[in-house]
Each structure stands twice: as structure tokens, then as C-alpha cells.
N, C-alpha and C positions, 0 to 999 in steps of 0.2 A: 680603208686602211688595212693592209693585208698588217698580221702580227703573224710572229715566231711562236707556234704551239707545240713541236715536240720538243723533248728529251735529245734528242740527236743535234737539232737545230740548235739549242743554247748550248749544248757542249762544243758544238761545230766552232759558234761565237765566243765563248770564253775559250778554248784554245788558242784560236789562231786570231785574236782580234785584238787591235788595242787599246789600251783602256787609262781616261782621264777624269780628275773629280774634279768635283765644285761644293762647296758649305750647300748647296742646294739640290744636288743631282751628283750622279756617278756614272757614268755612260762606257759601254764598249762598245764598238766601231769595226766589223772585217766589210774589208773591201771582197767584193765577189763580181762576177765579169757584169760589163756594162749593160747587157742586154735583159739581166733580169731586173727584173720589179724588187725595189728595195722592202725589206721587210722591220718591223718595229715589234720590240717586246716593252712591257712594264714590269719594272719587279717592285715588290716592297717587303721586305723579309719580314718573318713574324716577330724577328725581337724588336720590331719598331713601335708594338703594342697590338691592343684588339682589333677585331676584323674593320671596325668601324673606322680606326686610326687608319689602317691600311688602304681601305678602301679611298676612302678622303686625298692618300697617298698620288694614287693612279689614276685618281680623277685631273686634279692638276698637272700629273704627266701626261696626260693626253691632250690636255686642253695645251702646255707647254709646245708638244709637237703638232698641233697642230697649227700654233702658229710659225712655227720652225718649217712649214712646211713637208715633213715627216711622213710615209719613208722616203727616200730617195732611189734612184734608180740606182743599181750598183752597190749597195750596202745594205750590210742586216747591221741594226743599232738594238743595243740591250737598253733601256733606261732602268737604273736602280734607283728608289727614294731615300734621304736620309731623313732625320729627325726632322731638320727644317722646310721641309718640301710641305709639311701637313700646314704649318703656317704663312707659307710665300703664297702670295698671287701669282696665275699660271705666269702675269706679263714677265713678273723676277724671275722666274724658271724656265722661263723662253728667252731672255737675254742671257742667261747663264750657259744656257742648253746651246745659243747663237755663236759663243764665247767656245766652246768645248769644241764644236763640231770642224768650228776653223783652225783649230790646230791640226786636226784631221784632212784638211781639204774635203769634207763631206758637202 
């Protein structure tokens, strides 16, 4: 699963991408030309709680895209966690994530 690690790459994302929530996830979405390898980020900001919250966080975002199939060809996706992501099973955050990504055509 290639993921978005610089500074340049998320600002690239939060500029030019669009961006939809859910009570479970918050995702941005920039379409980039078809021939590269879709890339995936996890966030979970620190005011969601301790490392431990967080972490708990981005584990269920991963297990989320992975069943989303995640990344996709042609797309860099941000996934943000909210409060309730530490308590959903990945499947409710993968139906959510399922939900999001078709408003996008992703």
C-alpha cells in the first residue's frame, strides 16, 4: 500500500482535492492522471486524544481501506479520523469510506 509521506504531497491533497465527511471518516480525494499508482494517507489529529487513542485511530483506517480496496489508480485519498472511528468496527468505516468515495467516482 504505497501512502502520501511528505509535506508537499498533503498540501498538494488539501489544495487541490475534494473533500467529504461522514460521523466516521472525513476523507479528501485529488484525482491525478490515470497512469500513476493511487496513493493513501491516515490522519488522526492530536486533539482526538493520546497516542494510544490515535493510534487505535489508524489502525481501523487501514483495515477500513483495505477492505475499500484502497489506494486506487489515479487518486491520492487523505483519510482523517473522527472521535467515532476509535469505536466503529473497520466493516462500519468501510461502508462509510464505500459511501464517500462514490460521490467522488473514486
Amino acid at each position: 500500500m504505497e501512502t502520501i509521506k511528505s509535506k508537499q504531497e498533503f498540501e498538494t491533497v488539501f489544495t487541490g482535492g475534494k473533500r467529504a465527511s461522514h460521523n466516521l471518516v472525513r476523507i479528501t480525494v485529488l484525482k491525478v492522471d490515470e497512469g500513476d499508482p493511487g496513493k493513501v494517507a491516515f490522519v488522526a489529529p492530536r486533539r482526538l486524544g493520546n497516542a494510544v487513542f490515535r493510534n487505535r485511530c489508524k489502525r481501523v483506517l487501514r483495515e477500513a481501506a483495505r477492505e475499500c480496496n484502497l489506494p486506487r489508480d489515479g487518486h491520492k485519498v487523505i483519510l482523517m479520523a473522527t472521535r467515532s472511528t476509535h469505536d466503529a468496527h473497520p466493516t462500519q468505516v468501510a461502508t462509510a469510506l464505500t459511501s464517500l468515495l462514490q460521490r467522488f467516482g473514486a
